[in-house]
KEKEFI-303345 format. One record per residue (C-alpha): y, x, z. Coordinates in pm, whole numbers, padded with zeros to 5 digits, always signed. Each point is the difference from the previous one (the first is absolute). Example, Ala and Ser with C-alpha at 12.3 -4.5 7.8 and 13.67 -1.06 7.14 Angstrom:
2
-00450+01230+00780;+00344+00137-00066;
//
This chain:
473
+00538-06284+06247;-00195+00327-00094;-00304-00084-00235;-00202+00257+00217;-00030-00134+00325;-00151-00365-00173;-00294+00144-00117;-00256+00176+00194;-00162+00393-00097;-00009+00072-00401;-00022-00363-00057;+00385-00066+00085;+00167-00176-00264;+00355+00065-00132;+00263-00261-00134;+00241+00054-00257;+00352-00092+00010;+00143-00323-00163;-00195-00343-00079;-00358+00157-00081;-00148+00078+00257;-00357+00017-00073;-00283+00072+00187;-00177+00364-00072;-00331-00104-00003;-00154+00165-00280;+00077+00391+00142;-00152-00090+00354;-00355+00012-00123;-00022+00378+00006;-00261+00204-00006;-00285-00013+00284;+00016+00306+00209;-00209+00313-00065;-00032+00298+00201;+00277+00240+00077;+00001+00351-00170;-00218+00104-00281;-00340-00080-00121;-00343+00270+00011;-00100+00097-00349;-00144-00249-00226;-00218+00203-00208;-00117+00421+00030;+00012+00225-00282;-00216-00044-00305;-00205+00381-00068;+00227+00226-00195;+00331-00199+00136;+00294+00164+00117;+00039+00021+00376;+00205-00311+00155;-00035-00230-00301;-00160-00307+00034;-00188-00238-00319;+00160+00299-00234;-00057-00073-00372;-00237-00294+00056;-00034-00213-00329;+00120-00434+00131;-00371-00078-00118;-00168+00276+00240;+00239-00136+00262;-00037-00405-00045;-00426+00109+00005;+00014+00240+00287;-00209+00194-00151;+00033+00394-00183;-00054-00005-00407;-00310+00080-00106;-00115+00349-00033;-00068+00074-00394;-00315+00174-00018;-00066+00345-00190;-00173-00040-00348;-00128+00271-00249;+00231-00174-00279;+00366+00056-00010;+00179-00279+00151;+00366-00094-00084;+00223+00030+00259;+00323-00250+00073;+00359+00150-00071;+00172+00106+00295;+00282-00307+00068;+00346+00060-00185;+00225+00196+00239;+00304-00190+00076;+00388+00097+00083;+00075+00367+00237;-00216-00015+00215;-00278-00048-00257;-00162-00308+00164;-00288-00176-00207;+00048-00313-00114;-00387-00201-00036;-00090-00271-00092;-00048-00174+00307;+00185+00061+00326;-00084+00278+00171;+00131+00063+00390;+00074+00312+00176;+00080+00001+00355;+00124+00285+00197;+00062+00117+00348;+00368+00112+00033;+00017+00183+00365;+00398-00002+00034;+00001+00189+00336;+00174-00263+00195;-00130-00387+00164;+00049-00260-00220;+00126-00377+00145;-00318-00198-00035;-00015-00326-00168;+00018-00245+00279;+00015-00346-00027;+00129+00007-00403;+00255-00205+00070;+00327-00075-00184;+00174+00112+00328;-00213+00322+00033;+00121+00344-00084;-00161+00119-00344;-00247+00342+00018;+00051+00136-00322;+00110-00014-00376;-00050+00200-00301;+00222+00064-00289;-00149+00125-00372;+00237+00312-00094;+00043+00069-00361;-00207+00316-00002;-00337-00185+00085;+00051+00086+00365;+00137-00184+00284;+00188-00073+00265;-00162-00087+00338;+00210-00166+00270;-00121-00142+00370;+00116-00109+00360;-00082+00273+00266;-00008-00131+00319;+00280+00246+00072;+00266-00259-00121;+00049+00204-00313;-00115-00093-00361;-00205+00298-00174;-00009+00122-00346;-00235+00192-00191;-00059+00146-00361;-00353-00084-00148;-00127+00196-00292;-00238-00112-00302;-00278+00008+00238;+00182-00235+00227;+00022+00275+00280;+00287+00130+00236;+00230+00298-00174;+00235+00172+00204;+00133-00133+00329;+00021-00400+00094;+00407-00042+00114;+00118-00350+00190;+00303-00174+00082;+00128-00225+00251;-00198-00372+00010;-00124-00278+00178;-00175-00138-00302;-00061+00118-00373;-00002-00263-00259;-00024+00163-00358;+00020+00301-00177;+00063+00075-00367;+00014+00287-00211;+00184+00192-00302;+00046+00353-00169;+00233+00080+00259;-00211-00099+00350;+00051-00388+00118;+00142-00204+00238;-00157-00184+00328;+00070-00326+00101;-00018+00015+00351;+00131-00174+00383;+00233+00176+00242;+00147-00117+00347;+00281-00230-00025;+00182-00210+00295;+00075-00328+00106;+00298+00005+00111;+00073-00249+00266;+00017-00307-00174;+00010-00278+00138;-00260-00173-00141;-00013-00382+00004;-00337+00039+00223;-00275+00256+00065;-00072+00316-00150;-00018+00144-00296;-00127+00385-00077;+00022+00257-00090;+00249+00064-00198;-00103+00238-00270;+00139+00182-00292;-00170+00035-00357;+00041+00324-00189;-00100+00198-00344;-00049+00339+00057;+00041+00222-00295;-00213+00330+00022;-00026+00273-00309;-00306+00173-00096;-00030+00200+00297;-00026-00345+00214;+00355+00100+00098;+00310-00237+00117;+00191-00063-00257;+00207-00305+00100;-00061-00323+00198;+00149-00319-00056;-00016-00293+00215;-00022-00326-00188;-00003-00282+00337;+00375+00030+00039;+00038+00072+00405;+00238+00283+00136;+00374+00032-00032;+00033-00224+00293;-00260-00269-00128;-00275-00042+00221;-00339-00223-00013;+00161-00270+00165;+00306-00038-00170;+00112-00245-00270;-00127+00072-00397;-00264+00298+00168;-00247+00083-00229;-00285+00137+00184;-00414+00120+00073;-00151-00194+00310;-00328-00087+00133;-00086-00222-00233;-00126+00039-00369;+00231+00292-00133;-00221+00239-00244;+00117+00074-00339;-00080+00156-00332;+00146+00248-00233;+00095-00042-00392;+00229+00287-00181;+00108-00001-00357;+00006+00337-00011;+00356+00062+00047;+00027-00282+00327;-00168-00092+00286;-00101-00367+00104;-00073-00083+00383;-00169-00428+00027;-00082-00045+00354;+00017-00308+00264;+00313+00028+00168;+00150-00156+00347;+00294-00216-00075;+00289-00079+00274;+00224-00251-00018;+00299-00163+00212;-00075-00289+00194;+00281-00106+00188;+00064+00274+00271;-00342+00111-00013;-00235+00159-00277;-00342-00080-00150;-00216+00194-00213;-00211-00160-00278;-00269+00192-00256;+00056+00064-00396;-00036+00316-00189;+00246+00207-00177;+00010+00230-00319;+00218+00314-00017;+00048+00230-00283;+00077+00356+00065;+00088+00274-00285;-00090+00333-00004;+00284+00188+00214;-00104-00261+00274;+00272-00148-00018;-00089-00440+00010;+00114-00186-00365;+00198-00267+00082;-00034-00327-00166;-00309+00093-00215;-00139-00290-00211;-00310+00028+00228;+00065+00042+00298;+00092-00273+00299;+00097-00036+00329;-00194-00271+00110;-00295-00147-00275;-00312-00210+00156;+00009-00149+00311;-00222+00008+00209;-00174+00288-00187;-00335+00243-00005;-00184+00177-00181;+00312+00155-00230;-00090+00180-00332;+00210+00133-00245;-00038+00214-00374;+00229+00151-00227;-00041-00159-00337;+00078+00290-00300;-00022-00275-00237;+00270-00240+00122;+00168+00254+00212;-00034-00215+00315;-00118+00049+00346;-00251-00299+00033;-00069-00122+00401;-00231-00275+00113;-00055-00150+00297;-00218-00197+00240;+00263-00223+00137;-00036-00368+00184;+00263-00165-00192;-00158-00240-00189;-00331+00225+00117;-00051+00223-00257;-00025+00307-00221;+00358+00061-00118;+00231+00208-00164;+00338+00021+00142;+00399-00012+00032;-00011-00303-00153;-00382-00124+00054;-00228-00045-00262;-00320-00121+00083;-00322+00186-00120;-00250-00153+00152;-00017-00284+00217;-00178+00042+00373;-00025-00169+00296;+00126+00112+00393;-00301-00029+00150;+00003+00329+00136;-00213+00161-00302;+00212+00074-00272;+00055+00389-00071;+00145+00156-00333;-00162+00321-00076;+00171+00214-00263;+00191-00040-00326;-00072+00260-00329;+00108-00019-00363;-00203-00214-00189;-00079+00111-00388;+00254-00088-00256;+00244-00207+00227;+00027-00100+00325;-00180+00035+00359;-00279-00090+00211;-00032-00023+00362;-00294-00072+00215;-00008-00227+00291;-00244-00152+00199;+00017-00372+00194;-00305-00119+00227;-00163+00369-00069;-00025-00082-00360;+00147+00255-00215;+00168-00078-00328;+00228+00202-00274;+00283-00189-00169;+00205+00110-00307;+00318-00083-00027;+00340+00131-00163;+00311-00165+00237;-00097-00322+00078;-00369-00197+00075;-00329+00196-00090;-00099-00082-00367;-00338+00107+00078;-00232+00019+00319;-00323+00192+00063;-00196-00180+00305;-00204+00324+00105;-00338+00042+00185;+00175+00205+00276;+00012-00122+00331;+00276+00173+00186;+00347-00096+00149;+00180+00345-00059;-00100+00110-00355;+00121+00263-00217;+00085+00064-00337;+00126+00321-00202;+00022+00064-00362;-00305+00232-00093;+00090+00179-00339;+00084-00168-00338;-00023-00351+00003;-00178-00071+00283;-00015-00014+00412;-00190+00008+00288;-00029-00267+00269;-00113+00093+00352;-00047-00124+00334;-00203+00093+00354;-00372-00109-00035;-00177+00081+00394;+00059+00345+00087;+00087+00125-00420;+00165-00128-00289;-00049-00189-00315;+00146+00005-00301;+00003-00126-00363;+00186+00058-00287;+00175-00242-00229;+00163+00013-00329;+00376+00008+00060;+00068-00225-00317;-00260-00263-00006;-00150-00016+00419;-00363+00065-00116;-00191+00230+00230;-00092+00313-00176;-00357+00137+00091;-00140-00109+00361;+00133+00009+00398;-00058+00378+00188;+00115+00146+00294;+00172+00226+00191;-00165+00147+00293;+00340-00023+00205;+00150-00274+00246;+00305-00181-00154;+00306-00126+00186;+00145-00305-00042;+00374+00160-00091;-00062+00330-00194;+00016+00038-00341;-00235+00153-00278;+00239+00225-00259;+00001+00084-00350;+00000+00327-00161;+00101+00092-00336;-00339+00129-00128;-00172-00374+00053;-00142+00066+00344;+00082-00182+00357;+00023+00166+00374;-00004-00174+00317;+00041+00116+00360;-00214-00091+00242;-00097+00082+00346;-00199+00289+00029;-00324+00113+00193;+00197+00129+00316;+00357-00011+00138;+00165+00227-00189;-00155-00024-00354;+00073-00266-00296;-00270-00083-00279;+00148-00026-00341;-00178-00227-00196;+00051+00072-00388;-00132-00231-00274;-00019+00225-00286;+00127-00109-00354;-00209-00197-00288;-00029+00103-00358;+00163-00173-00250;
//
């Protein structure tokens, strides 16, 4: 029988094939549901601020207090005045020594899908990508059914012209010298089966999109594996449905990696059914998908969420984790290796995995709204850090040398605190970002020690870019 029909709205369960067959519990806790579209401003320009930027420039303790920095007041001595922070990378950024938050307005022209319910099921607004230059790459959902793409300068503006391509649902987006590549959904079908009972659907397609520096096609690749005469419903199908399907992007500079939850089909008899798992796929850079790579897999956790992968200069290895509820955990996988052990009680989410200092990873995860960070190399964490956040989607991106900053939704903004990446001590206090955060989108990394994030902006067709600016030393 179909998995889909068992299960009622989002909270359908799948199976997978053979003797486990465990229950999906821990993914069926999703977010609670928040208003369609995009949010009203959070903040208006500070006097002397740029038009459409929002808490520009403000230092984390003048954010934490509320409150502007004291005026100094004019003296007959001579006073000595603070040096100006230590520009940092092309774009000249400062690095301080606390963090220091910049949002902007980004009007891109077109409507922008809202956030919706946040679900693992729901289609993803927008991603970001760091380009080498300092700049970036902008991507988001119209409601046209087309995925958009824009070019943001040093001042985290629009340059040029936005271009799009055809999709139901954007996933990731990642950057190099030569443009980047999309991760994105297309239409698929079904075929007609049969299935053992129900319905199952859609039947959808995953794709990378290669663009150059003009945000022009390049190539695309698809990396589920329907066409030539394979449909959704036949035998060994590899493809996107309704239920949790986003992905993330890792490239090691001369290939692509695609980790994303994946719909599974499999014979039963003279009928069909179609379980959950996730699936890696390595593409190089003519497009063209590298078979048999040491990394990637057809099939890795079952059932699966919350999929995260990063390329690993040091070992030369991409490195995926997992939420999965076999065994209800925290995983790494093809073969499992626990990293941290959960329950299924509908509340446990993995966040994201970055390079930790020296050797190995960390991750962040979060069970019962608790959010932790574990260490570990390629088996159980050697070290966890038991935070004070209180979140069930958190995030976590490395933020310049040797350390990394953990976020996550706090009311209508979002907090954040950075740790050391080699020993899990905070470094300085918690601050915020005067933007909403989504459950499923992901901060990024740039090359001159800052982090962007997308978020939803103050009308339909704008996106705020949140940028935590680098620290010194």
């Amino acid at each position: 029988m179909s998995d889909v029909d068992q299960y009622p709205s989002h909270r359908r369960r799948p199976r997978f094939t053979g003797r486990r067959r465990l229950a999906l519990a821990a993914v069926t806790g999703l977010a609670a549901v928040t208003a369609l579209g995009t949010v009203a401003a959070l903040s208006a320009a500070a006097p002397g601020q740029a038009p459409g930027e929002t808490g520009a420039s403000l230092p984390a303790a003048a954010q934490r207090s509320g409150t502007p920095a004291p005026a100094q007041t004019p003296t007959a001595t001579a006073t000595r005045t603070s040096p100006a922070p230590p520009a940092t990378g092309p774009c000249g950024r400062p690095a301080g020594a606390e963090p220091v938050v910049k949002v902007t307005e980004v009007k891109v022209g077109t409507r922008v899908t809202g956030y919706g319910q946040e679900g693992d099921t729901d289609a993803l607004p927008m991603a970001i990508a760091a380009r080498p230059d300092g700049g970036s790459w902008l991507a988001w959902l119209g409601t046209d059914g087309r995925v958009h793409l824009g070019r943001l300068g040093c001042d985290d503006r629009l340059v040029g012209t936005a271009t799009s391509f055809a999709g139901i649902d954007l996933q990731d987006v990642q950057a190099d010298s030569g443009g980047g590549v999309l991760l994105l959904t297309r239409r698929g079908s079904c075929g007609s089966g049969p299935l053992c009972g129900g319905s199952s659907s859609p039947c959808n397609t995953m794709h990378m999109v290669r663009f150059d520096n003009a945000g022009k096609l390049v190539w695309e690749r698809q990396v589920t594996n329907l066409g030539g005469g394979r449909d959704g419903y036949d035998d060994g199908a590899r493809f996107v449905w309704w239920y949790q399907h986003h992905g993330r992007l890792a490239s090691d500079g001369t290939t692509w990696a695609a980790y994303f939850g994946v719909a599974i089909t499999v014979q039963n008899g003279n009928c069909v059914d179609v379980h959950e798992g996730d699936r890696m796929q390595v593409v190089d850079a003519k497009g063209a998908l590298v078979t048999r790579h040491r990394d990637s897999f057809d099939v890795g956790c079952s059932h699966s969420w919350t999929a995260r992968v990063v390329w690993d200069p040091r070992t030369r290895h991409y490195v995926t984790v997992c939420a999965t509820d076999n065994a209800c955990r925290i995983a790494r996988p093809a073969p499992y290796r626990t990293v941290a052990a959960g329950t299924c009680d509908g509340t446990l989410f993995g966040g994201d995995v970055v390079l930790a200092e020296g050797r190995g990873y960390w991750t962040a995860w979060s069970q019962g709204g608790r959010v932790r960070l574990a260490r570990f190399t390629d088996g159980p964490a050697g070290s966890t850090v038991d935070t004070s956040a209180r979140s069930s989607h958190p995030h976590l991106v490395g933020y310049g040398t040797g350390r990394m900053l953990l976020a996550w939704g706090s009311g209508s903004a979002t907090a954040a605190q950075v740790y050391d990446a080699g020993s899990g001590k905070t470094v300085g206090g918690r601050f915020t970002l005067t933007v909403r955060d989504h459950n499923y989108q992901a901060f990024k990394a740039y090359p001159d020690g800052s982090v962007a994030y997308p978020a939803a902006g103050g009308g339909g067709t704008s996106i705020r870019v949140a940028r935590v600016l680098p620290l010194a030393g």
